[in-house]
N, C-alpha and C positions, 0 to 999 in steps of 0.2 A: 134520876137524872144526875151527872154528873156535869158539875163547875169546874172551869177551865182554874186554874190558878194564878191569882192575880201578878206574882213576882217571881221573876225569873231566876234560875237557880244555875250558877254557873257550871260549865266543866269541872274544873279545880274545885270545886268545893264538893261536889260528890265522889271526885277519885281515891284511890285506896290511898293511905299514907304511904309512903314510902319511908320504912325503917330498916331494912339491910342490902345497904348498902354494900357492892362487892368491885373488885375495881376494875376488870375485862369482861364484856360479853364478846364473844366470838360467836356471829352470826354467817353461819356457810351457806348459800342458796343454791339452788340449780336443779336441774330432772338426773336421778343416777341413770334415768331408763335412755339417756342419750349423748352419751362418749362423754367427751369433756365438759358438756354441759355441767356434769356433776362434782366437778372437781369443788365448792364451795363446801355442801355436805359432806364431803371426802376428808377434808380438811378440818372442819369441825370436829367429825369424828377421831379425828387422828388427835387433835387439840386436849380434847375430853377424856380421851387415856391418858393424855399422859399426867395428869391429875395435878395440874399446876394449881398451886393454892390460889386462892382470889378470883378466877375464872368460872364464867361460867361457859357453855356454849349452846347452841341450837343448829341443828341441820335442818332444811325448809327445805322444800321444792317451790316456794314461793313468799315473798314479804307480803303480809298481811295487818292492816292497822293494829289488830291485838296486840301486837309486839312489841309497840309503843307504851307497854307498862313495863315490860323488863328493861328497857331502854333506859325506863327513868331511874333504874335501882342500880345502875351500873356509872363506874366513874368514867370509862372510857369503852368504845364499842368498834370491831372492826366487823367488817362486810367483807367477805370471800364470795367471789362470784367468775365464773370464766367470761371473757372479752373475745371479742373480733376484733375488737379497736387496737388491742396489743398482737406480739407477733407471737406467733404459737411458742411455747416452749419458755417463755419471758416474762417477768411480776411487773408490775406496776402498783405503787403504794403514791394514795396520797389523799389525805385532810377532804371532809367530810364540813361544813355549813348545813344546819339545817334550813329545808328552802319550805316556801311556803307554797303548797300542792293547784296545781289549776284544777284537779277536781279531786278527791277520794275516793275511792273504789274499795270495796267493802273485801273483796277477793286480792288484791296487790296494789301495791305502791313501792315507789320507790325510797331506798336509802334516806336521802332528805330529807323526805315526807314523815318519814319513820321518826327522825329528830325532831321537828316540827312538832310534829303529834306528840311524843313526852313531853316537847316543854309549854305548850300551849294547855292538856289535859294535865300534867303531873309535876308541872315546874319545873323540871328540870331536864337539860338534853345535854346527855353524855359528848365528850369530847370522839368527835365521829372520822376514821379512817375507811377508808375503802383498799380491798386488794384484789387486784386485778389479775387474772392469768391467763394469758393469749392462750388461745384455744381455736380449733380446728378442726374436731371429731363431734358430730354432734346427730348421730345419724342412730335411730331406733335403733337397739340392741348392742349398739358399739360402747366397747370397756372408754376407759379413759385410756388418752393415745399414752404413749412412751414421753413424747415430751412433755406433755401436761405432768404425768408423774415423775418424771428430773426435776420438778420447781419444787419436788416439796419441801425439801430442806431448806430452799430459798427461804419459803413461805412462811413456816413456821418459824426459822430466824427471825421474821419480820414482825411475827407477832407474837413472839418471845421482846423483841423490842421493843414494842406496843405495853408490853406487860409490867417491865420493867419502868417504863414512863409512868404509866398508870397508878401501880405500886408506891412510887415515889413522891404524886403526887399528894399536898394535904392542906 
C-alpha cells in the first residue's frame, strides 16, 4: 500500500537549477506547411546560421509549456510568430509581461503563459519581446508570400537589437 505524503513539495524546489545562463533565446513558431504561417520558424532558422554568439534559438510549430525551462536560462527571449492583426508585409515589435494563464494546456500556450511558467516553476522570466509579421498566405502547400519574405531584414535588424540589449545587460 502506498502512503500519500504528508508535505508538499513545491515547483521550485524540484526544477533543474539553472546554471547557463545565455542572453537571447529566439523562439520562431508557425506551421511551414502553410505560407506565412511559417515565417517564425523561417526566422529562427535564419537566426541560427548566423551563429550570433549568446543566442540561442528554436523553431516550433507550436509553444508548448516545456519550453518554459529554456526560458528561464535565457536573459532575454523574443517570439517570432505571423499576425493578421498586422498588415501583410509589416513588423511589429513590442514587450512581453508575463501573464498569468486562465488554463494550461499540456499541447500550446501562449507567449505570456510561456513567461509565467519560468518564473513561477524556475524563478526566473526572461525579459519577453514579441515580433509580429503581417501575413496573409496561409493556405496548405503555399511558400511564404513575397511580402512576408521583404521583412526579413527588417526582422532580423530587430533582433540583432534585442541582442544587442540583452548582451549589454548585467
Amino acid at each position: 500500500m502506498f502512503d500519500a505524503p504528508t508535505n508538499r513539495i513545491s515547483p521550485a524546489s524540484i526544477a533543474p537549477v539553472v546554471s547557463s545562463q545565455f542572453d537571447l533565446l529566439v523562439v520562431g513558431y508557425g506551421s511551414l506547411l502553410h505560407g506565412d504561417d511559417g515565417v517564425g520558424p523561417w526566422i529562427a532558422d535564419l537566426v541560427e546560421r548566423l551563429e550570433w554568439p549568446g543566442v540561442r534559438c528554436r523553431a516550433l510549430t507550436q509553444l508548448t509549456p516545456d519550453l518554459a525551462s529554456d526560458l528561464a536560462q535565457a536573459k532575454a527571449v523574443v517570439f517570432v510568430d505571423a499576425s493578421i492583426r498586422v498588415s501583410a508585409g509589416h513588423v511589429q515589435v513590442g514587450s512581453l509581461d508575463p501573464g498569468a494563464p486562465e488554463t494550461v494546456d499540456s499541447h500550446r500556450c501562449t507567449p505570456k503563459t510561456l513567461l509565467f511558467l519560468a518564473r513561477e516553476l524556475f524563478g526566473h522570466a526572461p525579459r519577453g519581446w514579441m515580433i509580429s509579421v503581417g501575413a496573409s498566405v496561409f493556405e496548405l502547400g503555399q511558400p511564404i508570400s513575397p511580402a512576408v519574405a521583404h521583412t526579413q531584414d527588417t526582422v532580423l535588424r530587430e533582433v540583432k537589437v534585442l541582442l544587442d540589449w540583452a548582451s549589454d545587460e548585467d
